[in-house]
C-alpha positions in Angstrom: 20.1 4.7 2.1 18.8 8.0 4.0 15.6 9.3 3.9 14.8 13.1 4.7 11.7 14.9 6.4 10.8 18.3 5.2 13.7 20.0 7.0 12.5 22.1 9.8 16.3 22.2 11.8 19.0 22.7 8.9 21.7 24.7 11.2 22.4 25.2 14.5 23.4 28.7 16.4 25.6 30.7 16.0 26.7 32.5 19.2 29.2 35.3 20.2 31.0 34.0 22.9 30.7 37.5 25.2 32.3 35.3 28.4 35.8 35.3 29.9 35.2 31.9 31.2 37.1 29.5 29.3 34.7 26.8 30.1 32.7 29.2 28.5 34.4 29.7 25.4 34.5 26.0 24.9 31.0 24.9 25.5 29.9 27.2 23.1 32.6 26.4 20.5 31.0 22.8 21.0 27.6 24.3 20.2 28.8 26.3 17.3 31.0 22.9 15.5 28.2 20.9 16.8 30.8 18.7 18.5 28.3 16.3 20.1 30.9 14.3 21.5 32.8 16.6 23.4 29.3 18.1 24.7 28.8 14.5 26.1 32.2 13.9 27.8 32.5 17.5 29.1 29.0 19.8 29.9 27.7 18.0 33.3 31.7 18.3 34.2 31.5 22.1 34.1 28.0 22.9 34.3 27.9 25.0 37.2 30.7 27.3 35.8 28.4 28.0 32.6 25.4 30.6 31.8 21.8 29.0 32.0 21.4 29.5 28.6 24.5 28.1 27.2 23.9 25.3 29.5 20.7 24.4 28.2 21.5 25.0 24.7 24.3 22.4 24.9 22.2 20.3 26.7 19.5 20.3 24.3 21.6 19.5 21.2 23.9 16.4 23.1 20.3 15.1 23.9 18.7 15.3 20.9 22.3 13.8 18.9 22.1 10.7 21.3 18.4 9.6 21.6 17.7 11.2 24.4 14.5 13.2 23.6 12.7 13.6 26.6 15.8 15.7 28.1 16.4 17.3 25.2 12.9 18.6 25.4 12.7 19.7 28.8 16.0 21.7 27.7 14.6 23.3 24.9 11.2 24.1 26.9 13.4 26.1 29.5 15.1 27.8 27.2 12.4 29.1 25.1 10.3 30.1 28.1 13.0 31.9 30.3 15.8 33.1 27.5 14.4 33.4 24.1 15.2 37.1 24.5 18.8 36.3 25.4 19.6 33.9 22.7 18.0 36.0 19.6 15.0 35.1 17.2 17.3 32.7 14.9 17.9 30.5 17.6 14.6 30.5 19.1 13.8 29.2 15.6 16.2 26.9 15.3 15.1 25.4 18.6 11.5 25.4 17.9 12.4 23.1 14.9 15.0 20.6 16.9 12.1 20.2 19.2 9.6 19.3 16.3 12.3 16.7 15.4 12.4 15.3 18.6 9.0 14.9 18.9 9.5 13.3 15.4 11.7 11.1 16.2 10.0 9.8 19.4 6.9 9.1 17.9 5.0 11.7 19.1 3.2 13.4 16.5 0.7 14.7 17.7 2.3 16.9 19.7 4.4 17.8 16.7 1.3 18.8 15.0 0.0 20.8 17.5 2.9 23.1 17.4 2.6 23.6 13.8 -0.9 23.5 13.6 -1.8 27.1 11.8 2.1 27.3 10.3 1.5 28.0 6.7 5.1 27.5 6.1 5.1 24.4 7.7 2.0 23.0 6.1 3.3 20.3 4.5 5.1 18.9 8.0 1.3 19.5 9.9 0.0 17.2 7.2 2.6 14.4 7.7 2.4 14.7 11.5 -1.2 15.3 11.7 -1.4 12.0 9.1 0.5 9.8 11.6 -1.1 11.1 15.0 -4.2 9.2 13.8 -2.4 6.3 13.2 -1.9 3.8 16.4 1.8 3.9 17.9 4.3 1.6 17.2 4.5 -1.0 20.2 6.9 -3.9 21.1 5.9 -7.2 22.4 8.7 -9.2 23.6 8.9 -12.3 25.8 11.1 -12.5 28.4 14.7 -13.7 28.2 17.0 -13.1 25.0 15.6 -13.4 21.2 18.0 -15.0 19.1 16.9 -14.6 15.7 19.4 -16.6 12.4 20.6 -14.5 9.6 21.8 -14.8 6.0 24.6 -13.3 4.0 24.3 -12.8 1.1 26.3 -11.6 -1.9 25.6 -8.3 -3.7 28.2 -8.1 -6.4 31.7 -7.9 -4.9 30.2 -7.2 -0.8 27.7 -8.5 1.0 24.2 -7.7 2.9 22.9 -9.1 6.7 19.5 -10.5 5.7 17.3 -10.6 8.6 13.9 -12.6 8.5 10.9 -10.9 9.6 7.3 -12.8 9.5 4.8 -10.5 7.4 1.1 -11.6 6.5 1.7 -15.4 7.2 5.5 -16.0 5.4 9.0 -15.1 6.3 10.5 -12.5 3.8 14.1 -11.4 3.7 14.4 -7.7 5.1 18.3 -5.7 4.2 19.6 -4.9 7.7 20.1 -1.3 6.6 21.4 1.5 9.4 21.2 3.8 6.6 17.5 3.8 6.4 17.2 6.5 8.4 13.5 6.1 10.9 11.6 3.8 8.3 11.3 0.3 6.4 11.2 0.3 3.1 8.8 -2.0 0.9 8.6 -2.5 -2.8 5.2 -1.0 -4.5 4.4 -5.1 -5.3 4.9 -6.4 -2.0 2.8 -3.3 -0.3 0.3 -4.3 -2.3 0.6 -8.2 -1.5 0.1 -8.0 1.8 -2.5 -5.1 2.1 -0.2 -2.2 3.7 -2.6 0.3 4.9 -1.8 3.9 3.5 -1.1 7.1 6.3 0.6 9.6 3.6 1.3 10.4 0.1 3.6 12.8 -0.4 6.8 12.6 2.3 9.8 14.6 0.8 12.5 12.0 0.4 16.0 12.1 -1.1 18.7 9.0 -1.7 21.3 8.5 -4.1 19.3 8.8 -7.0 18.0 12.4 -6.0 14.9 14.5 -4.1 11.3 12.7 -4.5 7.9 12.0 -3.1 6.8 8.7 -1.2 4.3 7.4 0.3 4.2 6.3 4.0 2.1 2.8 4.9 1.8 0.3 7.6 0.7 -2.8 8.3 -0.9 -4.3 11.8 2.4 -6.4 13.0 5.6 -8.1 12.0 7.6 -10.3 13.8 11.4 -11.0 14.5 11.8 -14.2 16.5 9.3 -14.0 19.3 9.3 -10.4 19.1 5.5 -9.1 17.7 6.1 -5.1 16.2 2.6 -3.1 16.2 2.0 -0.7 13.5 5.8 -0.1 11.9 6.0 2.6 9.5 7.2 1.5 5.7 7.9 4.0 3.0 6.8 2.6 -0.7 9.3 2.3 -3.3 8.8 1.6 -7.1 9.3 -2.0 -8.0 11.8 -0.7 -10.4 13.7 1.9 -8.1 17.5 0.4 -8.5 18.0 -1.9 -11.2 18.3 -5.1 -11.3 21.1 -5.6 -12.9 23.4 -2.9 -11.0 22.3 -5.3 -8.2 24.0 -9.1 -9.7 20.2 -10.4 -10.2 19.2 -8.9 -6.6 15.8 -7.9 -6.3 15.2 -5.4 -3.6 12.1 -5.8 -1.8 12.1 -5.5 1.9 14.4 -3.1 4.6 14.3 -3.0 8.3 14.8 0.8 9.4 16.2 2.4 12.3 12.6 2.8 13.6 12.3 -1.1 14.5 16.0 -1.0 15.5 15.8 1.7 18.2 12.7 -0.4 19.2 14.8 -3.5 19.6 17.4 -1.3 21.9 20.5 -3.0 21.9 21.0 -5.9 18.6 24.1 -8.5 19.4 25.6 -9.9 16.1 27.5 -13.3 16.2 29.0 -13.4 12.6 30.4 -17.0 13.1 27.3 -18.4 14.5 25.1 -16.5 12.0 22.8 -15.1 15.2 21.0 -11.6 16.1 20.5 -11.3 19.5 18.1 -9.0 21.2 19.1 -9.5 24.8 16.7 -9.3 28.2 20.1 -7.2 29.4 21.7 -5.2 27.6 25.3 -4.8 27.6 27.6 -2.5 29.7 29.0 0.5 27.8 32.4 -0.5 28.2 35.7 2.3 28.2 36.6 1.2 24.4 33.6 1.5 22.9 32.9 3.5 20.1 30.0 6.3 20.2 27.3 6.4 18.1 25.3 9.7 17.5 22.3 11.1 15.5 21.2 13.3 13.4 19.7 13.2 9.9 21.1 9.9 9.8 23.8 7.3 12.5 27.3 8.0 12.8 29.7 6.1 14.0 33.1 7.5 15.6 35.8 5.1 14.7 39.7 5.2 14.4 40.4 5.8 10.7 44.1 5.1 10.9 44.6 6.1 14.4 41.9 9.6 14.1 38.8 9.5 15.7 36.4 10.7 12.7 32.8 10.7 12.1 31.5 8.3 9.8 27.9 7.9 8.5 27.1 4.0 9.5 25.5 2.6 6.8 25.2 -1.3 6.8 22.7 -0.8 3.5 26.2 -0.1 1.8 27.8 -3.6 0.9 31.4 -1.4 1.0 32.7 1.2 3.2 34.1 4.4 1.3 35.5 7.2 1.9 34.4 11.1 1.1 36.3 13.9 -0.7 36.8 15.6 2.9 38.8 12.4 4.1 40.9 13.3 1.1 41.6 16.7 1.5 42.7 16.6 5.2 44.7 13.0 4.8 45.5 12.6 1.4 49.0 12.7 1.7 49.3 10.2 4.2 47.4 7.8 2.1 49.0 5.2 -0.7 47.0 5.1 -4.2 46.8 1.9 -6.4 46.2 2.8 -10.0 44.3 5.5 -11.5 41.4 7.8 -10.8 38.5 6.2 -12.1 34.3 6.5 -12.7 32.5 4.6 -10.0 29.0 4.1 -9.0 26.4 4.1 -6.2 23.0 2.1 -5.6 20.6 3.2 -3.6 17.3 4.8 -2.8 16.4 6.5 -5.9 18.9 5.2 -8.4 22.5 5.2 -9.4 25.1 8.1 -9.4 28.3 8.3 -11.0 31.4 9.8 -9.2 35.0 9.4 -9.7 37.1 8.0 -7.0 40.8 7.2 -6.2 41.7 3.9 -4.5 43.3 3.5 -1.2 45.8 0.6 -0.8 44.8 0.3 3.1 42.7 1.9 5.9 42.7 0.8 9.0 39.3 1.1 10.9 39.2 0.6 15.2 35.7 0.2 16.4 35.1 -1.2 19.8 39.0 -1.2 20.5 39.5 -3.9 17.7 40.8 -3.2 14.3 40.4 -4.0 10.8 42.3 -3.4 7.6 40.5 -2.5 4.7 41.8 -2.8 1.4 41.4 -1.0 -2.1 38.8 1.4 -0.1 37.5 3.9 -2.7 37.6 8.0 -1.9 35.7 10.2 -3.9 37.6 12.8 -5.7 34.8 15.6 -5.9 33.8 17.8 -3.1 30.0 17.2 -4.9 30.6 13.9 -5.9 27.6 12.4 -3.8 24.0 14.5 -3.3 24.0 13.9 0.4 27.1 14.1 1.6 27.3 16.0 4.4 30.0 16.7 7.3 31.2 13.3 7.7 34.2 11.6 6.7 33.1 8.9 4.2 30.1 5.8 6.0 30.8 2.4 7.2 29.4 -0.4 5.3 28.5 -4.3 5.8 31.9 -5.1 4.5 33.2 -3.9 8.2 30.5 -4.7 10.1 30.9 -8.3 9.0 35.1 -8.8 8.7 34.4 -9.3 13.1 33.5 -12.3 15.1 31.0 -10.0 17.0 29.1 -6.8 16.5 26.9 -5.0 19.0 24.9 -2.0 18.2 23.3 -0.1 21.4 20.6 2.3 20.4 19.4 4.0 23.6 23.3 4.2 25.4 24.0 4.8 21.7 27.4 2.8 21.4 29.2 0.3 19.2 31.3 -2.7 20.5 33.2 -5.3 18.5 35.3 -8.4 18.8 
C-alpha cells in the first residue's frame, strides 16, 4: 500500500563531474544513481578529498534516504546559502523540495508551510501543511522498560497478514501491520465515523494499486499499543468499499498501522514462535550482517536475491513477495519457470489491477545474514505492469517476514535483522 504527497522532489541532480579526483567522480556518480548505500558506507571516508558542494549534496540526500532529517537539513541550508550559484537553478529546486519533504516527514509542518507560503504552484501542498500545523503533534508516551504487545496471524487467501491490536475509543480493533503504508494509518469511512475521527484535510493526492485519488486526512486524540499511549496519529479515510470483499477470502479491511506510528515506536522486535511485538527500552546493536533499510517515497529493504544485493520495496501489507519486470530483464535467464505465463492480480489501496506474471520455481532471499527459499514467487512480465512501480526490484511481503523465528525492524539506525 503506498500513499503519495503532491510531489514536490521527483528527481535528483544531474551533475557534470568537471573533477579529476576519482573520489570525485564517484561521489557524484552516487548522487546522480542515487546510490544511497554507497553514499552511507563511503562519503565521511573521503570527505575531505571532495568539493563543499558535492559534499553537501551527498550529504543531504544519504540523510534524508535514512531518517536522518535534521542533518539532512542543515546540508541543504548550506548549500542553498553558500552554493546555489555553483550547483545551477534545477538543483537549487530540487533541494528546496527535498527539504520540504524532510520537514514533511519530521512532522514539522509548519515550517513546511512557511516556505511555501505565497507559492501558487505549490498551493495545494501550503494547504495540506498549513492544515496539519494547526493540528497538535504526534507524541509518544511510553513506560519504562520493554512493551511486549501479542499478535495474530491471520490468513488472507493463500498468505498471511501480522494483526497488531491497538486500543481505539474504549475497544481493541485489529490494525494490518503494513510497511507499505507509507507515513499514515489507514481507517475505513465506517469506523472514522464510529469513533468520532476529527477531520484536518480533504483533498490529499493519493495513489495505490487501484490508481491516483483524493483522501481525506483525520485524527483522533490517542491510541494505544500495550502501555504505549500515541497522541494525535494521522489516519487517511478510505471508502468502506475500497477492495472488495471477496478478492480478500471474506476479509474486511478496516484498520492499518502506518510508518508514522512505526518510526515513533523506533525499533519493533518480532518473535514469530512466541506470537510477540516488542518495543524495547534498548534498542538493538546494528550488527555487521544486517540488512539496510532506506527511504524514499516508500521503505526499501536491501536483501540478497539469490546471492545480489538488490533493492526491494518492503511491504508487509503484501501477504506475498513478488518480483518486478526489471528483476526479469537483468536475471531472467538464470531463473527456472514452472508453467505458463499467466493473468494475475493485485489488492490494495484503490482497488485491483491485473498484470501478467511468469512463475519462478525458487528465490532465495538473505536478510539479516539468514536465508529463505521462496517458492513459485510470481515476476511480472510487463515493464507497466504495476502503476507504481518504480526503480526497485520487485517488494518483500509478510510471507518472508513471517517464514523466521525473529524479525527486527530499526527505524531510526534504519536496519533489518533476522533469525
Amino acid at each position: 500500500m503506498r500513499h503519495t504527497l503532491v510531489t514536490i522532489f521527483a528527481t535528483i541532480l544531474a551533475i557534470n563531474t568537471l573533477y579529476a579526483q576519482s573520489a570525485t567522480e564517484r561521489i557524484a556518480a552516487a548522487i546522480n544513481g542515487n546510490d544511497i548505500l554507497y553514499l552511507e558506507h563511503n562519503l565521511q571516508r573521503c570527505k575531505d578529498s571532495l568539493p563543499d558542494h558535492i559534499y553537501l549534496m551527498a550529504e543531504a540526500l544519504r540523510c534524508s534516504h535514512t531518517n536522518r532529517y535534521l542533518r539532512s537539513n542543515k546540508a541543504i541550508e548550506e548549500l542553498l546559502n553558500n552554493h546555489n550559484q555553483t550547483i545551477g537553478e534545477e538543483a537549487v529546486g530540487n533541494f528546496y523540495g527535498m527539504l520540504i519533504s524532510n520537514l514533511h516527514r519530521s512532522g514539522d509542518y509548519t515550517s513546511a508551510a512557511r516556505l511555501l507560503e505565497g507559492s501558487v504552484e505549490n498551493r495545494e501542498s501550503y494547504n495540506y501543511f498549513a492544515a496539519l500545523a494547526r493540528k497538535r503533534p504526534l507524541e509518544v508516551e511510553k513506560p519504562k522498560g520493554d512493551v511486549v504487545v501479542p499478535f495474530t496471524i491471520s490468513k488472507l487467501g493463500s498468505g498471511r497478514h501480522i494483526h497488531i491490536p491497538v486500543e481505539i475509543g474504549n475497544r481493541t480493533e485489529s490494525f494490518i501491520f503494513d510497511t507499505g503504508a507509507n507515513k499514515y494509518n489507514v481507517v475505513t469511512e465506517s469506523c472514522a465515523k464510529r469513533y468520532k475521527f476529527r477531520p484536518i484535510f480533504d483533498s490529499l493526492p493519493t495513489a495505490g494499486v487501484g490508481g491516483d485519488g483524493f483522501s481525506r486526512v483525520v485524527t483522533i486524540p490517542k491510541i494505544k499499543i500495550g502501555k504505549i499511549r500515541l497522541k494525535n496519529p494521522l489516519f487517511i479515510v478510505i471508502p468502506d468499499n475500497s477492495t472488495p470483499v471477496d478478492s480478500l477470502s471474506g476479509f474486511r479491511l478496516e484498520f492499518v498501522l502506518g510508518t508514522d506510528v512505526m518510526e515513533a515506536l523506533g525499533e519493533i522486535q518480532f518473535d514469530m514462535e512466541a506470537k510477540t511485538m516488542t518495543i524495547p527500552a534498548s534498542e538493538s546493536e546494528k550488527t555487521a550482517d544486517a540488512t539496510p533499510l532506506t527511504h524514499a517515497d516508500s521503505y526499501y529493504i536491501h536483501p540478497a536475491v539469490n546471492g545480489t544485493m538488490l533493492k526491494m520495496q518492503f511491504d508487509t501489507g503484501a501477504v506475498d513477495s513478488s518480483m518486478h519486470y526489471r528483476y526479469l530483464s537483468e536475471f531472467g535467464d538464470s531463473v527456472t519457470f514452472v508453467g505458463e505465463e499467466r493473468v494475475s492480480r493485485a489488492h490494495g489501496f484503490g482497488g485491483t489491477a491485473t498484470y501478467n506474471v511468469r512463475t519462478a520455481e525458487r528465490i532465495e532471499f538473505t536478510i539479516g545474514g539468514k536465508s529463505r527459499v521462496a517458492r513459485n514467487i510470481e515476476i511480472t512480465s510487463s515493464d507497466h505492469a504495476l502503476p507504481y512501480q518504480q526503480d526497485e526490484y520487485g517488494y518483500i511481503g509478510a510471507n518472508i517476514v513471517l517464514s523466521f523465528k525473529r524479525f527486527t525492524i530499526n527505524f531510526r539506525q534504519m536496519f533489518v535483522t533476522a533469525e
